[in-house]
Wavefront OBJ file of the C-alpha trace (Angstrom):
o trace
v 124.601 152.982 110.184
v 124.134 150.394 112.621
v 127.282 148.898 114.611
v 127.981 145.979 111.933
v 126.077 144.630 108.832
v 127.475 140.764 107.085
v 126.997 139.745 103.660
v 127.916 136.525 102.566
v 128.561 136.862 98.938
v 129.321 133.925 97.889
v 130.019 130.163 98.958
v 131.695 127.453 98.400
v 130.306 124.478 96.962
v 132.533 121.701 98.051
v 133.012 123.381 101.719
v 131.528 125.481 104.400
v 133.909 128.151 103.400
v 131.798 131.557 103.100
v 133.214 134.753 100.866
v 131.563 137.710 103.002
v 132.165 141.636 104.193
v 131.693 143.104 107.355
v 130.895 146.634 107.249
v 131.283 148.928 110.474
v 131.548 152.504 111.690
v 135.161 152.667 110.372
v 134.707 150.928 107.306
v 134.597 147.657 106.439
v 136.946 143.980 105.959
v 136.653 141.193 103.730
v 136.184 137.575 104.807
v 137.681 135.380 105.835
v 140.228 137.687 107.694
v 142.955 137.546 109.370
v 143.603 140.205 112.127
v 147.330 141.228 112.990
v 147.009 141.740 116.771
v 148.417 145.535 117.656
v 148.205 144.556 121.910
v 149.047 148.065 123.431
v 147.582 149.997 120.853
v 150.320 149.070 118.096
v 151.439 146.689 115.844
v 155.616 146.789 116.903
v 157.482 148.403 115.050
v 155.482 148.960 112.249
v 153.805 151.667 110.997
v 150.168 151.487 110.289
v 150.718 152.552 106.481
v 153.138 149.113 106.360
v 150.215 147.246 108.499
v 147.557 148.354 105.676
v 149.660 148.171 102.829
v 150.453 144.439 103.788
v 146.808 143.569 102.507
v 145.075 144.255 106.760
v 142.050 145.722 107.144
v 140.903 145.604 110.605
v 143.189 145.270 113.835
v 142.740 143.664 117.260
v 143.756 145.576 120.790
v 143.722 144.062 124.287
v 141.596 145.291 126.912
v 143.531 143.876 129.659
v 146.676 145.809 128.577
v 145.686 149.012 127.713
v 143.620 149.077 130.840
v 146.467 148.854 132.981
v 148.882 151.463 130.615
v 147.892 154.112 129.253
v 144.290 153.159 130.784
v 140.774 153.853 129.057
v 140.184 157.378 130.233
v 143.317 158.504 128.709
v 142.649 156.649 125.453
v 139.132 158.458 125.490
v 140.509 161.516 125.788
v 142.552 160.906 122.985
v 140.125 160.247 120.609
v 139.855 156.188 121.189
v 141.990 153.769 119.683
v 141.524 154.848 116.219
v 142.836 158.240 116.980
v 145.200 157.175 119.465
v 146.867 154.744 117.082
v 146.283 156.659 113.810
v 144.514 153.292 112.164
v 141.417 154.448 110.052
v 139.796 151.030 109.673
v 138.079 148.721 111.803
v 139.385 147.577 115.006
v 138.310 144.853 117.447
v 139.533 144.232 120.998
v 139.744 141.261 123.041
v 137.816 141.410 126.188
v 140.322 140.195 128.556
v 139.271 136.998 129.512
v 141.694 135.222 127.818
v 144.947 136.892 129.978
v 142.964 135.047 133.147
v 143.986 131.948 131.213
v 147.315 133.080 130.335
v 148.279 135.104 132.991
v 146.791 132.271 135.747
v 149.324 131.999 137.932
v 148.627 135.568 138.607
v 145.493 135.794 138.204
v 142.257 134.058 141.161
v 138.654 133.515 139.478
v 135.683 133.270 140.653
v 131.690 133.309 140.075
v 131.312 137.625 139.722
v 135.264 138.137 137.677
v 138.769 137.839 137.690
v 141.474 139.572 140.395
v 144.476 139.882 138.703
v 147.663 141.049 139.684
v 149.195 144.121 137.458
v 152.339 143.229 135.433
v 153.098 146.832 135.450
v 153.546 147.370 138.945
v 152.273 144.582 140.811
v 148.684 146.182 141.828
v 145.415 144.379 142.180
v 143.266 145.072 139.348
v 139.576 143.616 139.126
v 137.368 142.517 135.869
v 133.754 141.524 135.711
v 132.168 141.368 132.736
v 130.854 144.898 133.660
v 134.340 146.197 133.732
v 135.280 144.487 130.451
v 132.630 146.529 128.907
v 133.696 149.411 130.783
v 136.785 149.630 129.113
v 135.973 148.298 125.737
v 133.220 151.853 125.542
v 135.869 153.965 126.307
v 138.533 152.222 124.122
v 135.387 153.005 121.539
v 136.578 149.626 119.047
v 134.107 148.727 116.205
v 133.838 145.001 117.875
v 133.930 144.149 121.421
v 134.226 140.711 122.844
v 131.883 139.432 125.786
v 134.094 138.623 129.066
v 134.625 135.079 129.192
v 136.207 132.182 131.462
v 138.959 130.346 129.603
v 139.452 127.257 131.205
v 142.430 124.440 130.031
v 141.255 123.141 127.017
v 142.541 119.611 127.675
v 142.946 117.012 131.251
v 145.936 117.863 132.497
v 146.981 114.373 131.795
v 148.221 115.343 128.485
v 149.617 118.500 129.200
v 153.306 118.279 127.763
v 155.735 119.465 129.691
v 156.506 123.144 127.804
v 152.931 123.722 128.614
v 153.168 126.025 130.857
v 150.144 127.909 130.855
v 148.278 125.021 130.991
v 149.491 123.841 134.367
v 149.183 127.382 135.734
v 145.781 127.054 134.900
v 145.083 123.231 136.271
v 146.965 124.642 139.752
v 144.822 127.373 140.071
v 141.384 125.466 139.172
v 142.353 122.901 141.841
v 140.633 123.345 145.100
v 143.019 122.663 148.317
v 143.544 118.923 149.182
v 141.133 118.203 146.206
v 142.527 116.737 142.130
v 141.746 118.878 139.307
v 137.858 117.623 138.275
v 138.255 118.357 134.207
v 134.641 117.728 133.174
v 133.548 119.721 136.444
v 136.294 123.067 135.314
v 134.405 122.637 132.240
v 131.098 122.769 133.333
v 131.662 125.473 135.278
v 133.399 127.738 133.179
v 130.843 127.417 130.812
v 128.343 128.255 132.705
v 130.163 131.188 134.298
v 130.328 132.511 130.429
v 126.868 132.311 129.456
v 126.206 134.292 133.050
v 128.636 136.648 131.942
v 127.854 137.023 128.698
v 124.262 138.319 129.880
v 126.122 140.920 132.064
v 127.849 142.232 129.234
v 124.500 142.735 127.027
v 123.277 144.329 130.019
v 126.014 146.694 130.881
v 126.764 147.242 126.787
v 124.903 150.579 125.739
v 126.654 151.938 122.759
v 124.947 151.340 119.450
v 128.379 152.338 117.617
v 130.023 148.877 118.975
v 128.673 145.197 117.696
v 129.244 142.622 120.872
v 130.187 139.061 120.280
v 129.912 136.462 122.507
v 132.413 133.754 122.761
v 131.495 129.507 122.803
v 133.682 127.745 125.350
v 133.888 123.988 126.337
v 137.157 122.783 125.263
v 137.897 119.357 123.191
v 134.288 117.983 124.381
v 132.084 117.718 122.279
v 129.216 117.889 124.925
v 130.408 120.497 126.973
v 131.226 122.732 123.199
v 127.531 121.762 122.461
v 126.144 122.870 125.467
v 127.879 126.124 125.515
v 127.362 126.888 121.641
v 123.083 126.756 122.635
v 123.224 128.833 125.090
v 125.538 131.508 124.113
v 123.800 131.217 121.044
v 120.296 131.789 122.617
v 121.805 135.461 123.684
v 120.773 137.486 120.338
v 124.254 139.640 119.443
v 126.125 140.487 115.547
v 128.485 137.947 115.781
v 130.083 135.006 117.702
v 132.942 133.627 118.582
v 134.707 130.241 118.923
v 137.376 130.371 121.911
v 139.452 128.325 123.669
v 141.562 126.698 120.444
v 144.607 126.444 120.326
v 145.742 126.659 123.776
v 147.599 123.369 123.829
v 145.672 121.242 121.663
v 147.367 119.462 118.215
v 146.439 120.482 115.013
v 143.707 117.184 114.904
v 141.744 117.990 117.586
v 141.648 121.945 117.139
v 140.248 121.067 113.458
v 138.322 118.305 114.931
v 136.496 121.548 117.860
v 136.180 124.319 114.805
v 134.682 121.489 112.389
v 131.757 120.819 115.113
v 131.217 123.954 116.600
v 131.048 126.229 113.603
v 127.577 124.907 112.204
v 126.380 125.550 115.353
v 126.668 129.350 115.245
v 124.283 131.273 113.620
v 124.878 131.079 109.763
v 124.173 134.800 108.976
v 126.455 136.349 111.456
v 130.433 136.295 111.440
v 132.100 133.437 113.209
v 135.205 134.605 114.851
v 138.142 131.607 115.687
v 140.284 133.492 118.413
v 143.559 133.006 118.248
v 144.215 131.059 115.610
v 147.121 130.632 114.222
v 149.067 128.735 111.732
v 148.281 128.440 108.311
v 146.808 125.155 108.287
v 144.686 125.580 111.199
v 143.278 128.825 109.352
v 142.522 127.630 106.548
v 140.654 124.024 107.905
v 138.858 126.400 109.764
v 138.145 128.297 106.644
v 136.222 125.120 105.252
v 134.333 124.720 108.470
v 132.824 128.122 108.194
v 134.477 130.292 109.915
v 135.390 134.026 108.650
v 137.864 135.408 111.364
v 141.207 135.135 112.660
v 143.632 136.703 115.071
v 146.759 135.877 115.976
v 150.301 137.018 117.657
v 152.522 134.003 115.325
v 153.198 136.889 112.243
v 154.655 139.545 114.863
v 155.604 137.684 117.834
v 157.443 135.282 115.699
v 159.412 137.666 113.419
v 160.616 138.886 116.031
v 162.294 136.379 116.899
v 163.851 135.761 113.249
v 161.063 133.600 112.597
v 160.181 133.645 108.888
v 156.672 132.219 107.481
v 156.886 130.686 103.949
v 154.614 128.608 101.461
v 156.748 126.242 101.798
v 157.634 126.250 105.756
v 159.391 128.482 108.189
v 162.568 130.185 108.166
v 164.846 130.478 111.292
v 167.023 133.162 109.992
v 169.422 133.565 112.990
v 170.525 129.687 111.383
v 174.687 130.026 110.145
v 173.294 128.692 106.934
v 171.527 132.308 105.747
v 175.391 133.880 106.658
v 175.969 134.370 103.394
v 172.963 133.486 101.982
v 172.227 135.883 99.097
v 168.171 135.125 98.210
v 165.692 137.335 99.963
v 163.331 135.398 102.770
v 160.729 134.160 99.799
v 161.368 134.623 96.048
v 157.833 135.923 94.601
v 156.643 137.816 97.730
v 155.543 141.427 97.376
v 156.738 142.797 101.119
v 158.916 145.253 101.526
v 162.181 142.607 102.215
v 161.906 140.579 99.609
v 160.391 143.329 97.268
v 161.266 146.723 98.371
v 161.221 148.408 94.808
v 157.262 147.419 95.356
v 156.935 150.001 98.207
v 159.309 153.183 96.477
v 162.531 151.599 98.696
v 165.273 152.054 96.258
v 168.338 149.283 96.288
v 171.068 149.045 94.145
v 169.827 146.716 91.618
v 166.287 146.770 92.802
v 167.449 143.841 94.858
v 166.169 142.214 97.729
v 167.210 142.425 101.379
v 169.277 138.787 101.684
v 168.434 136.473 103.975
v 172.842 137.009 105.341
v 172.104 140.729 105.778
v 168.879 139.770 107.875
v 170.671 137.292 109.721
v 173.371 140.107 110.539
v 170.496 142.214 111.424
v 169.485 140.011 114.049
v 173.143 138.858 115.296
v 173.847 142.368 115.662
v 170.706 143.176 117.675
v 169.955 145.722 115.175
v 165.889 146.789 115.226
v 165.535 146.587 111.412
v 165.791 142.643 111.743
v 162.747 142.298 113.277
v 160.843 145.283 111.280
v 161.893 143.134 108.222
v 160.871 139.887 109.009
v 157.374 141.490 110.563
v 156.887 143.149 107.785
v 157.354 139.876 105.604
v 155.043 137.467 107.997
v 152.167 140.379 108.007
v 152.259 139.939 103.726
v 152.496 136.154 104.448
v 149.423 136.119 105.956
v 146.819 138.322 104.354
v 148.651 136.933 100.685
v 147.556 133.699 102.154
v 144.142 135.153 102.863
v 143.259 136.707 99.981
v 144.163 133.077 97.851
v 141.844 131.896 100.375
v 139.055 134.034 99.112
v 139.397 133.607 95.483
v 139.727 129.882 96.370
v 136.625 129.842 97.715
v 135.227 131.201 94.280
v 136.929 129.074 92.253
v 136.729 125.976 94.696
v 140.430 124.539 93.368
v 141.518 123.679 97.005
v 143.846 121.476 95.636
v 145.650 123.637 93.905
v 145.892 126.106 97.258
v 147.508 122.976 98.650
v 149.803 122.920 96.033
v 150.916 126.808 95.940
v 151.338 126.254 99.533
v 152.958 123.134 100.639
v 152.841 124.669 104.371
v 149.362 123.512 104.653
v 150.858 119.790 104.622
v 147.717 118.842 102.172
v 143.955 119.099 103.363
v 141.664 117.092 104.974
v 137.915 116.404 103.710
v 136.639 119.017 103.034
v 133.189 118.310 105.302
v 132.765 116.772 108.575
v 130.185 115.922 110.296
v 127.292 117.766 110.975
v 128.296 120.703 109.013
v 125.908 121.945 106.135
v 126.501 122.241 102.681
v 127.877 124.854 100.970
v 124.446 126.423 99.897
v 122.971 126.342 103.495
v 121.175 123.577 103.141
l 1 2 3 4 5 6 7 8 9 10 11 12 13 14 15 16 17 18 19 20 21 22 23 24 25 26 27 28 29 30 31 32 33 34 35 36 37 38 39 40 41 42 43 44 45 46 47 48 49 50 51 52 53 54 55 56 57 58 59 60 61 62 63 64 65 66 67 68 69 70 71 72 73 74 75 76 77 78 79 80 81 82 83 84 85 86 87 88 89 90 91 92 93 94 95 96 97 98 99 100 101 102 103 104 105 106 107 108 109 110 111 112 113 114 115 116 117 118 119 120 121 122 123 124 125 126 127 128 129 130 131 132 133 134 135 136 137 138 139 140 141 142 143 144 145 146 147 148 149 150 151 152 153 154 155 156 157 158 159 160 161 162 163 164 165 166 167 168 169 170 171 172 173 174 175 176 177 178 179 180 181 182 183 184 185 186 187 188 189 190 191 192 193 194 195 196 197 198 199 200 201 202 203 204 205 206 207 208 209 210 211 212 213 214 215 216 217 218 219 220 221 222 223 224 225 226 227 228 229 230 231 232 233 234 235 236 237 238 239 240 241 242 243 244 245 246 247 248 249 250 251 252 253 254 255 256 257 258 259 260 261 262 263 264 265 266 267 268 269 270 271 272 273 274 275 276 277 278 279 280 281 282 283 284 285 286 287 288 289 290 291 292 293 294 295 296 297 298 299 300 301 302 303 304 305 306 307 308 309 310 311 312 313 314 315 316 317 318 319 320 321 322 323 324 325 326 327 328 329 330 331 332 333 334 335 336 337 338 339 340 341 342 343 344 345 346 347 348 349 350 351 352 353 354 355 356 357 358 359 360 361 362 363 364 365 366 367 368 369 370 371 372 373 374 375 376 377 378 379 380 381 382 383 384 385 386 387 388 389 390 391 392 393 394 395 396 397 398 399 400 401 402 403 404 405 406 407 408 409 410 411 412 413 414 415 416 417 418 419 420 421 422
């Protein structure tokens, strides 16, 4: 078969929301998707049985990090991530270009890569986009990202203070005895990335992996414009929208994903990176857009961070001490459901939100299992009402099941077609 085939089967008639499949070498997904993000090769703590039996059905692995432990060869010799992970379906992997945004204050760019400096053990380790691909054959994912140059997605102006990343970034992007030229950073990092991207076509030769190349160009609309013409000039399976949600509010990431997803070829997948809460998902949903990835499910319940349809959970709070409910009545993980998955309980009851809490307090690893567990079935529940929404075309009623989403916004803005193509 060829690396990836998309079928849209079915749209919505009051938004840009698409219901499609994307078949590849190791099977296929349903979209819109969401992608639990497995960094190193794993999604912590969980098994992959849990990760598929939570609804996933394609993963996403970093480039950057495997590259530096246990390093492509090894993972080659192992089979390639499938093998080396024991997940049988789909998997995608970032390219690596994002870490020279995240990890910038470690990190010098410039017109032919990135040098970064190892967070293992403090070596120099070079990308180009030739390297990204490098890596991403031997890793051997279904999807592979083009390399890219992230720049800040706003002036630093309006950085907030927490935003760290952010003024990593602006430090490193400003020349000595020279201020940070916004407009110029953007110019320039979108034209490193259409530069780039033709590298990685070049250097790409297996037929087993689809390529996607990734639109840049921040919160202007110009500069998004611009960078969504040319990438899009570059003929490749799918693209991707990145860049979002690295500091922006809610407002203007909807207001970036509601321009540039018309703007990407309507018969290939459209890929938001990094996105992220539910609201922001499922805006992006009615822009077009039929995949997601994101750390919030894992990162965050770890942390005792619970996601509900009705708004988050911060289970290490004194009032779950003696709490007896389970995280969400009605949710099918095993926490709140474990007679669901064959985990007999006295009662058939629940794990309570005061025994999760204790988990936590008492630094006890099955407090974070429990709560990742619960965010993974948050998420792809939340997807697959997303896809029967998009049948039925009741999006107030999703709003209603799921008054995390805060309401929704019209449903078209401008510039984007209707739901028939036209």
């Amino acid at each position: 078969m060829t690396a990836l085939q998309f079928e849209i089967r079915s749209r919505s008639a009051r938004t840009s929301a698409r219901l499609g499949r994307v078949s590849t070498p190791h099977g296929a997904f349903d979209t819109p998707a969401f992608m639990p993000v497995g960094t190193k090769g794993t999604v912590k703590g969980i098994l992959p049985p849990q990760v598929r039996a939570s609804g996933a059905q394609i993963l996403l692995n970093n480039t950057y990090h495997l590259l530096l432990r246990p390093g492509p060869l090894q993972v080659a010799a192992l089979g390639g991530v499938h093998a080396f992970m024991g997940w049988d379906g789909p998997i995608l992997t970032d390219s690596g270009g994002y870490q020279a945004y995240s990890l910038a204050d470690i990190n010098a760019v410039d017109d032919d890569g990135v040098t970064f400096r190892s967070i293992v053990d403090g070596s120099s380790i070079r990308m180009t986009p030739e390297r990204s691909i490098e890596v991403q054959q031997a890793l051997g994912a279904d999807i592979i990202m083009a390399f890219d140059d992230c720049p800040p997605s706003i002036d630093p102006d309006e950085v907030r203070p927490n935003q760290a990343r952010l003024k990593h970034a602006v430090v490193r992007d400003t020349p000595r005895r020279k201020q940070y030229d916004h407009a110029q950073r953007l110019q320039l990092a979108n034209e490193r990335t259409v530069r780039w991207l033709e590298r990685c076509k070049a250097a790409h030769t297996r037929s087993d992996q689809a390529l996607f190349g990734i639109v840049q160009g921040g919160t202007d609309r110009d500069a998004r414009r611009w960078s969504a013409e040319r990438i899009c000039q570059v003929d490749l399976p799918g693209y991707a929208i990145g860049g979002v949600a690295v500091g922006e509010p809610h407002a203007q990431i909807v207001e970036v994903v509601r321009q540039t997803a018309p703007l990407l070829p309507e018969g290939k997948p459209r890929y938001l990176m990094g996105v992220g809460y539910e609201r922001d998902i499922v805006e992006a949903v009615r822009a077009g857009v039929d995949m997601f990835d994101c750390v919030l499910p894992t990162r965050n319940g770890r942390n005792a961070y619970a996601f509900t349809q009705t708004g988050p959970l911060r289970l290490r709070n004194a009032a779950h001490t003696v709490d007896p409910r389970p995280i969400e009545e009605g949710c099918d993980c095993p926490a709140c459901c474990p007679a669901a998955h064959g985990w007999l309980t006295p009662g058939e009851a629940a794990m309570s939100r005061g025994y999760i809490r204790h988990l936590f307090m008492a630094e006890e690893m099955l407090g974070p299992i429990l709560v990742t567990l619960h965010n993974l079935h948050h998420y792809q529940r939340l997807m697959g009402e997303i896809r029967e929404t998009i049948l039925t075309d009741d999006w107030d009623g999703l709003a209603r099941r799921w008054p995390v989403l805060g309401g929704l916004g019209e449903p078209r803005a401008e510039g984007e077609t209707g739901g028939d193509g036209s």
